[in-house]
Phi, psi and omega in degrees: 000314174314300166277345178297288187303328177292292199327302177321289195281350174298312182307307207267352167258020171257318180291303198263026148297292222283353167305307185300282181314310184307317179273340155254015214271144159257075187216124172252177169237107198250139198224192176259333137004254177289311129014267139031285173326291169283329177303304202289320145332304146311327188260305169299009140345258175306296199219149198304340186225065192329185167262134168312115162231145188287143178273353184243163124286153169275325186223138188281275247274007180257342159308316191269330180264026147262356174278325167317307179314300190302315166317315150336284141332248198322331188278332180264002176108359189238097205270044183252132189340169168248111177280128167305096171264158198249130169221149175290124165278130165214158171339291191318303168301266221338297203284301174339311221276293199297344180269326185286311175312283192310299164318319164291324160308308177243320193080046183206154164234155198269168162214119166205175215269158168298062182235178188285324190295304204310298182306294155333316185265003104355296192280317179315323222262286191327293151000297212268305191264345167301298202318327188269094180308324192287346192265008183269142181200066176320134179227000000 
């Protein structure tokens, strides 16, 4: 039994090492995932009580623009559920979606490419500048 439990927590440190390593690596990697990720980030951001989101999604990236949405939603004042509309989600919205975000927010756009790398280091850039309270200007 004794060893049956070293094995277990040896197993859950050994897991949070490549974890560790994964996150200091200098390759980073961008997926819809990790995208994912950073949104969800965004949104405990953004808000003191988030909104329910799934931590796996069935399609990240139609996942990630109800998230917008909802940040949207609360930032103009509209607090009625996000209705699932079934829409092609692709890169191009998310970064649209995410330039409508920066414009209500700073009133500024950021510029980087429509990519899953571009979209990710975008939501990091938001992040970042929510964190600097002086730099928010709801517009």
């Amino acid at each position: 039994m004794w060893i049956s439990r070293w094995r277990s927590a040896s197993a859950i440190r050994w897991s949070i090492y490549i974890d560790t390593l994964k996150k200091m690596s200098i390759f980073r990697t961008y997926s819809p995932q990790t995208l994912w990720n950073a949104t969800l980030k965004l949104v405990n951001t953004l808000f003191h009580t988030p909104p329910k989101l799934p931590s796996i999604p069935s399609s990240y990236f139609t996942a990630i623009l109800k998230a917008h949405t909802w940040i949207r939603n609360d930032l103009q004042g509209i607090f009625d559920e996000v209705i699932e509309e079934p829409i092609n989600a692709t890169v191009e919205k998310i970064h649209n979606s995410l330039r409508e975000l920066e414009t209500i927010l700073f009133n500024s756009k950021y510029d980087c490419p429509p990519t899953i790398e571009g979209c990710q280091v975008y939501t990091e850039q938001l992040i970042s500048r929510l964190k600097n309270t002086h730099t928010c200007d709801i517009s």
